[in-house]
C-alpha positions in Angstrom: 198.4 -86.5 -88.8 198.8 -83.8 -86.6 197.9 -80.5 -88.3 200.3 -77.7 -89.1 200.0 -74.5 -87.2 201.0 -71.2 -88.7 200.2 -69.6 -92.3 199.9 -72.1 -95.3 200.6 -71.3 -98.1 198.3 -72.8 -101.8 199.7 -70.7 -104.7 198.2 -67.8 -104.0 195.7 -68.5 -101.3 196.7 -68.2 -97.6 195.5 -71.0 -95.4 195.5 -71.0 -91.3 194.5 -73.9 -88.7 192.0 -76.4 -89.5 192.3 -75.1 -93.4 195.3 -76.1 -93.7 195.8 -79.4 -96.0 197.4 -82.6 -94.9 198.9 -83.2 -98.3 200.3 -80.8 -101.0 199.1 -80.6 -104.0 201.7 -82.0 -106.0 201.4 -84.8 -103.6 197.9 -85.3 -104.6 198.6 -85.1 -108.2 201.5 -87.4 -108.2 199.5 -90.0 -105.8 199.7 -93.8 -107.3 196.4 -94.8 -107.1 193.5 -92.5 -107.8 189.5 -91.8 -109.1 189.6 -91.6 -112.5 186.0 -90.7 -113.0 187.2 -87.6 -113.4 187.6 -88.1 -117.0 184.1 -88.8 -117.6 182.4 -85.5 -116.1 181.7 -82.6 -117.7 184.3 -80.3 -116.4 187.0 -82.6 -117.7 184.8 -82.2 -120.9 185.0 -79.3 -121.0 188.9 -78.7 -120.8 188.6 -81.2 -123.9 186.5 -79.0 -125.8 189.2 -76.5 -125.2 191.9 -78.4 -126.6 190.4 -79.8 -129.5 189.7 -75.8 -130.0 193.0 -74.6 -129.7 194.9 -77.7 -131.5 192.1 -76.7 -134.7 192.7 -72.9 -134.9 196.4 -73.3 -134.4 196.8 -76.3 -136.9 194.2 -74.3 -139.5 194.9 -70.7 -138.7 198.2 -70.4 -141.5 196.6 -72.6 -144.4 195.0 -69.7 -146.5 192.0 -69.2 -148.3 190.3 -72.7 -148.4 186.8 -74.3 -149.9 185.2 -77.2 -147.9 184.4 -80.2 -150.4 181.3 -82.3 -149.1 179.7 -85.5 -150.3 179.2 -89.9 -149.3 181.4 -91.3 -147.5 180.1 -94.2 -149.9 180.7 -93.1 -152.8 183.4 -95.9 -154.6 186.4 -94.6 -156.5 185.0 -95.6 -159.8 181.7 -93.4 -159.8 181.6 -90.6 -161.6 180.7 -88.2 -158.5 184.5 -89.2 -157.4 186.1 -87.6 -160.8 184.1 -85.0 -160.7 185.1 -84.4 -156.6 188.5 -84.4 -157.5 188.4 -82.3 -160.7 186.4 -79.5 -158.7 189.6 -79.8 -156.6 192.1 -79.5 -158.8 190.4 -76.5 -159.9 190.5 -74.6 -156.6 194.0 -75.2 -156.3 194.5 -73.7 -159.1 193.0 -70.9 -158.3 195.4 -70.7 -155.0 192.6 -72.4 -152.7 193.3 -74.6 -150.0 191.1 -78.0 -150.0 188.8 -79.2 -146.7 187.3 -82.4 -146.1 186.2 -84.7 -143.7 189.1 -86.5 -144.2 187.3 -90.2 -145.0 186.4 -92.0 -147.8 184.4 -91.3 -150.8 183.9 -87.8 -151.6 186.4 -86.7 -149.2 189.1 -89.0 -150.7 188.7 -87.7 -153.9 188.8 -84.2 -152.8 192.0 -84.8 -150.9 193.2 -86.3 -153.7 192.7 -84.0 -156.5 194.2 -81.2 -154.4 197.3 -83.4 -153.4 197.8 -84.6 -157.1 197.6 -80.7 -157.9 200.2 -79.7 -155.7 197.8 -77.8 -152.9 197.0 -77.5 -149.4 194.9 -80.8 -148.8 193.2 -80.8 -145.0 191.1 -83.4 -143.1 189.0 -82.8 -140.5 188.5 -86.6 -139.3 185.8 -87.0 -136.7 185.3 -89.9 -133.8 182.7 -92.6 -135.2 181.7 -95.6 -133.6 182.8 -97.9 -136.9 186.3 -97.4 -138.2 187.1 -94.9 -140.5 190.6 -93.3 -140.8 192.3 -90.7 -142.5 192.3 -91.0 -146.5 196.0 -91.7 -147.2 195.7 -88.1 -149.8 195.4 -85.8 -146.4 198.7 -83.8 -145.8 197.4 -81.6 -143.2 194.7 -83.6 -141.0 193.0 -83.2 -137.6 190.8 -85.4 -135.7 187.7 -84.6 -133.7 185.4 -85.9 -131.2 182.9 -83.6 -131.2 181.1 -82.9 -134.8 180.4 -79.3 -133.3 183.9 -78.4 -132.8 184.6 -79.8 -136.3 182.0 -78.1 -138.0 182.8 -74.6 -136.3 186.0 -75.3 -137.8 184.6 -75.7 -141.6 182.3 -72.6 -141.1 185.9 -70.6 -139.8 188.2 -71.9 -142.2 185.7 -72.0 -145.4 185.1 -69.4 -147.9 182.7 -71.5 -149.6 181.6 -74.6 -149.8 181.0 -77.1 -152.4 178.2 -80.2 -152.1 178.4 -83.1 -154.0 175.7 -85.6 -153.9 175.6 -87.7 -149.9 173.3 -87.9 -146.7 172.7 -86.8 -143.6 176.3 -86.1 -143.0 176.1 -83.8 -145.7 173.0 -82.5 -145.4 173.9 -81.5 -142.0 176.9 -79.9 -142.7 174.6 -78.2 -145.7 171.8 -77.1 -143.3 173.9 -75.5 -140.9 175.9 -73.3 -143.1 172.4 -72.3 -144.7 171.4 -71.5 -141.7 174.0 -69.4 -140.5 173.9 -67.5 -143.8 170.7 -66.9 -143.5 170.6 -65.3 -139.7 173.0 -63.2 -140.5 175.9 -65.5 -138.1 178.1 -65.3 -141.6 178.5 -63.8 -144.4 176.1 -65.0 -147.2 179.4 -67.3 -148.4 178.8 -69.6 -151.5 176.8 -72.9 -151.1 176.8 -74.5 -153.7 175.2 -78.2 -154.7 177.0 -80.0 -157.5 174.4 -82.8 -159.8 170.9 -81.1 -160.0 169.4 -84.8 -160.4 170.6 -85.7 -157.2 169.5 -82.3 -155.4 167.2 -80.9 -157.8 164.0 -82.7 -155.9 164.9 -81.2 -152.5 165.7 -77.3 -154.0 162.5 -77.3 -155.6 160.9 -78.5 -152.1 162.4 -75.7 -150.6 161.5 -73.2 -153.1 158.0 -74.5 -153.4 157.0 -75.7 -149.9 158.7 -73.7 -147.1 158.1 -70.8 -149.3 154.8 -71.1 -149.9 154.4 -72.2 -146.4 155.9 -69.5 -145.1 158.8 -71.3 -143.5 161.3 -69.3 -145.2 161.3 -65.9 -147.3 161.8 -66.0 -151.1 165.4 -64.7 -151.2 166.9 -67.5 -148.6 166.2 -69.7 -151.2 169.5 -67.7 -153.1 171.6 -68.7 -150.5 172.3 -71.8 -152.6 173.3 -72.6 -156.2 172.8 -75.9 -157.8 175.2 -76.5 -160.8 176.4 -79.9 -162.8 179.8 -79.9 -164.1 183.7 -78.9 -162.3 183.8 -76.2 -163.9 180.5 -74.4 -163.0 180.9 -75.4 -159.6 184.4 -73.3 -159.1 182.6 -70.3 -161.4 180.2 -70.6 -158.6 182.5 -70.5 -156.0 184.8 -67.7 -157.4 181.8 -65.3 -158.0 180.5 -65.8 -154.6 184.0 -65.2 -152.5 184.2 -62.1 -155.0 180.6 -60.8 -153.9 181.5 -61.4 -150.2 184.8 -59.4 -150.5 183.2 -56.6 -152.3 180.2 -56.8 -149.2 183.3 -56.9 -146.8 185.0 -53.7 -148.4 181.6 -52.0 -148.4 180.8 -52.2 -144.8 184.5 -51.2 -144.1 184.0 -48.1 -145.9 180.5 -47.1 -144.3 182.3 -47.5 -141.4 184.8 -44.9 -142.0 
């Protein structure tokens, strides 16, 4: 093709002589047949990192104060960690709180469903997994994910607190990051709390014994989480913490005035 002569013009860039394209770039978007390993490098990545950003924070951003329900994906509907998951539920929508979950099976179902049965704001956060696991039919607000990281940011955003029931290394990871957020200061010291002391009371005693005494961690990190047993403990829990973060909130506001 013989090239054009004279100024060229690509949005706002000026292009003269051998700079000048053969093709416009609509043309080259609209062409049939095209690479699409494009879709597989980390610049495409990254644009879907963006979106899956956006589409969480504009989906999340209007559903009010919420609490982030954790626990087994294994857990059947019959056991008595499920009741107790969807009483602690039913609780915090009472007490005007939105409900968050991972949006599975399990612990998540029952938290879903306890808020939906009570009338509240029930959210999944569903995440890509390599077996099949969809949305708990209880969700009325639900996002999916491919990237855990972007899903767990949007716990840690959209969470006052969070409540653990018994699971594992799902959990515990969503556990161990908040903790350690807390504790470097990224957020506010917002409740954790960890719901059946048989279950956790073995691994809170490891931390209080070992790392402490280890040095790993310093005594008061080890009050960035509360174990408790029944529903209603768990929401006390809960309540008193958000109050103690608002009332930390407040008091920075007015040292800064």
């Amino acid at each position: 093709m013989t090239k054009m002569t004279g100024n060229y013009q690509k949005g706002p860039v000026i292009l003269r002589g051998t700079q000048i394209p053969e093709t416009t770039t609509d043309a080259r978007l609209l062409a049939p047949i095209q690479d699409s390993s494009f879709v597989h490098g980390d610049p495409w990545r990254i644009m879907r990192i963006q979106a899956e950003f956006v589409e969480g924070f504009g989906a999340l951003a209007k559903i009010g104060p919420a609490i982030s329900i954790f626990g087994s994906a294994r857990t059947a509907p019959d056991h008595p960690h499920f009741a107790l998951a969807e009483d602690i539920a039913r609780r915090l929508v009472a007490e005007d709180y939105a409900v968050l979950t991972g949006g599975g099976p399990g612990i998540m179902a029952a938290g879903n469903k306890g808020a939906a049965e009570a009338g509240g704001v029930s959210v999944g956060l569903g995440i890509e997994l390599p077996y099949e696991q969809s949305m708990n039919e209880y969700v009325n607000l639900g996002i999916n994910f491919r990237y855990f990281f972007v899903r767990k940011m949007m716990f840690v955003k959209y969470s006052l607190g969070y409540v653990v029931l018994p699971g594992g290394f799902g959990t515990m990871d969503e556990l161990f990051e908040a903790v350690t957020l807390a504790q470097t200061k990224k957020v506010l010291s917002f409740p954790l709390v960890l719901v059946d002391s048989d279950y956790w009371g073995g691994l809170v005693d490891w931390i209080n014994t070992r790392m402490v005494d280890e040095g790993m961690i310093s005594p008061q990190d080890t009050k960035l989480i509360t174990v408790v047993d029944t529903a209603e403990d768990a929401v006390a829990e809960i309540l008193a913490g958000v109050h103690r973060v608002a009332d930390q909130v407040r008091a920075e506001k007015n040292k800064a005035h």
